[in-house]
C-alpha positions as CSV (number, residue, x, y, z in Angstrom):
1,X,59.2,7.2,75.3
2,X,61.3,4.5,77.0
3,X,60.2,2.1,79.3
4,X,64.0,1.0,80.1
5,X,63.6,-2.6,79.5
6,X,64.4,-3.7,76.1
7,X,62.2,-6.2,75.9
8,X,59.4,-4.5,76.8
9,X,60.8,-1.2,74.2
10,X,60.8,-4.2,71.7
11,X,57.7,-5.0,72.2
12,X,55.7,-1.7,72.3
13,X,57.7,-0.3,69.1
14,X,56.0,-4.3,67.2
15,X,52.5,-3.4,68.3
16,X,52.8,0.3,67.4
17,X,54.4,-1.0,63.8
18,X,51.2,-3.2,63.9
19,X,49.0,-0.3,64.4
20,X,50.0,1.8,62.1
21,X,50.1,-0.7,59.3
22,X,46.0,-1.0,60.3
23,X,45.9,2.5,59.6
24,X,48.1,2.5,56.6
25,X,45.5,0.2,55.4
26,X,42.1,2.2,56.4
27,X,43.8,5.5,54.7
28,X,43.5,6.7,58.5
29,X,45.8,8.2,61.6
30,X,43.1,6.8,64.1
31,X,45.2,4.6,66.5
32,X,41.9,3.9,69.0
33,X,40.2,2.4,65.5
34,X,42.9,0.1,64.7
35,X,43.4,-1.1,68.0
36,X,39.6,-2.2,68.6
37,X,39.7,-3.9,64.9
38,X,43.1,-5.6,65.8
39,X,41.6,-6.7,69.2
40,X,38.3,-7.6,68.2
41,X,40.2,-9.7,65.1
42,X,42.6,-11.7,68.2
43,X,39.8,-12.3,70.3
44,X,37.7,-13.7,67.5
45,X,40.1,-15.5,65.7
46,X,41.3,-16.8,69.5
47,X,38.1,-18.4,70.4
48,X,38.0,-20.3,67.5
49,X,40.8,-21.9,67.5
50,X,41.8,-24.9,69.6
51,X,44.1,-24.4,73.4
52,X,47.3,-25.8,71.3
53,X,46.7,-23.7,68.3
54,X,45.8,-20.6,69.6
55,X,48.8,-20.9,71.9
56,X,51.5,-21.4,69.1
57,X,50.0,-18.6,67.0
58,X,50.1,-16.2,70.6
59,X,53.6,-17.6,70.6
60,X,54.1,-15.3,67.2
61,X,52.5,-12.2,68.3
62,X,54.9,-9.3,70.2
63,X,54.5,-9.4,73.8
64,X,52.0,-6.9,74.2
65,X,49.9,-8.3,71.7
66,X,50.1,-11.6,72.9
67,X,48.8,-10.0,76.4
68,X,45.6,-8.5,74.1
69,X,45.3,-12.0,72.2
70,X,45.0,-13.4,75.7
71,X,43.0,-11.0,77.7
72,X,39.5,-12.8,79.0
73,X,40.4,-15.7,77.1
74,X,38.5,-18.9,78.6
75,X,40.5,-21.9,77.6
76,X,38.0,-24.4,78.9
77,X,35.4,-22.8,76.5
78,X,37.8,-23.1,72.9
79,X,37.3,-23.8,69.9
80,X,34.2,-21.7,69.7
81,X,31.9,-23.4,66.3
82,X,30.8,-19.9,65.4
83,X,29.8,-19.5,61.3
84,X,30.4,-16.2,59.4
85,X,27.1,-14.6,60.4
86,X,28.2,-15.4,63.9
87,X,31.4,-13.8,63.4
88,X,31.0,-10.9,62.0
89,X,27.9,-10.2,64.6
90,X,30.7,-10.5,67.4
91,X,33.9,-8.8,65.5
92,X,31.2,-5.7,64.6
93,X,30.2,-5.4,68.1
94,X,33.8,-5.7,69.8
95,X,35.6,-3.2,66.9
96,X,32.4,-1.1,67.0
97,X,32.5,-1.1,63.0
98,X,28.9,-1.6,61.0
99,X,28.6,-5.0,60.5
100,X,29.3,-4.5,56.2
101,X,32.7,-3.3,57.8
102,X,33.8,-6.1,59.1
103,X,35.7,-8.0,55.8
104,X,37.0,-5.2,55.1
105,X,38.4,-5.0,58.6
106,X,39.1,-8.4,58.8
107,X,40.9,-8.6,55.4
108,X,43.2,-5.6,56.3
109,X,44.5,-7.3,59.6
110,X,44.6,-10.7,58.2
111,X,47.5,-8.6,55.9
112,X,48.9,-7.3,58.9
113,X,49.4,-10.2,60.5
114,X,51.0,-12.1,57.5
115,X,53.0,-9.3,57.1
116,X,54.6,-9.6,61.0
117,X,54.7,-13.2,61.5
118,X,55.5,-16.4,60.4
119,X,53.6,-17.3,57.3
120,X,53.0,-20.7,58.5
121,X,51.5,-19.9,61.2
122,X,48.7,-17.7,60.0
123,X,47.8,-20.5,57.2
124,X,48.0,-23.3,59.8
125,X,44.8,-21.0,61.8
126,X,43.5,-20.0,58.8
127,X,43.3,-23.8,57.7
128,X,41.5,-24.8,60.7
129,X,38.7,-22.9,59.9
130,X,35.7,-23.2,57.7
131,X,36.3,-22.2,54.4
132,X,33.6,-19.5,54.5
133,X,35.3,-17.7,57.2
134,X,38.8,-19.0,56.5
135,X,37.3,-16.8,52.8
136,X,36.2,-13.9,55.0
137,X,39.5,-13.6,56.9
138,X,41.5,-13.7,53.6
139,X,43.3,-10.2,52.6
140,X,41.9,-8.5,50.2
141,X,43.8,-7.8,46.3
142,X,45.5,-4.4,47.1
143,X,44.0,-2.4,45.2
144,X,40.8,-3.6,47.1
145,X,42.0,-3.0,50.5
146,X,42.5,0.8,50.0
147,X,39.1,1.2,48.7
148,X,36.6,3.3,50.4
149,X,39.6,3.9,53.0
150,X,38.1,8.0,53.4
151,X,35.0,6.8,54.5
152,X,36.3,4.2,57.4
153,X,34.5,5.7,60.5
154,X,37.0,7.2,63.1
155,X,35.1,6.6,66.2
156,X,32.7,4.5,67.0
157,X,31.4,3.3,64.1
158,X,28.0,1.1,64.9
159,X,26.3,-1.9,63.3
């Protein structure tokens, strides 16, 4: 399907790649699971970074996801000091994913994103955060990050 605009073509064919490198990375096809654990991993990544810093790592992201990355932001209410507990409590709750699914998660988009942007802007975010989450958000080895892939939930999920 063709929108007609290029740009916006562009766009939609960079967040599709983006989803299906989630899946490639859950062993799964379910595009409704990576988009909550990609959304859930913008917004909470997002709210803990600064106005300036979350702006020039949107700046990175395709245009539709920089419209996700952005969507019910509060600028007036950034950077969030949220620890890992924290953090995984709110990334579990937004991906519906168990809460002991959430590095996992994490890990596999952190991948993503290194793999579709600008290195130096993922480790400038990553550096601004506390090394136990900064530690949390790291990918996982890959021989790490495809175990347990058959028993990611498809829907839903729960804490």
């Amino acid at each position: 399907m063709s929108t007609g605009v290029e740009n916006l073509d562009r766009s939609i064919d960079k967040a599709t790649a983006w989803l299906a490198d989630i899946d490639a990375g859950f062993g799964t096809s379910d595009r409704h699971l990576a988009y909550r654990v990609l959304r859930a991993w913008l917004h909470c990544l997002r709210d803990r970074l600064s106005v300036e810093v979350a702006a020039h790592f949107a700046a990175q992201l395709p245009d539709l996801l920089r419209g996700v990355f952005f969507d019910g932001w509060n600028p007036s209410r950034v950077p969030q000091k949220y620890d890992c507990a924290a953090y995984v409590t709110r990334f579990a709750r937004e991906a519906r994913v168990r809460d002991s699914d959430v590095v996992k998660a994490a890990r596999i988009v952190s991948a993503v994103a290194r793999r579709h942007m600008s290195a130096g802007v993922v480790a400038e975010a990553f550096r601004l955060l506390p090394a136990d989450l900064g530690n949390l958000l790291e990918p996982a080895a890959a021989g790490q990050a495809a175990d347990g892939a058959s028993s990611w939930p498809s829907v839903g999920g729960g804490r």
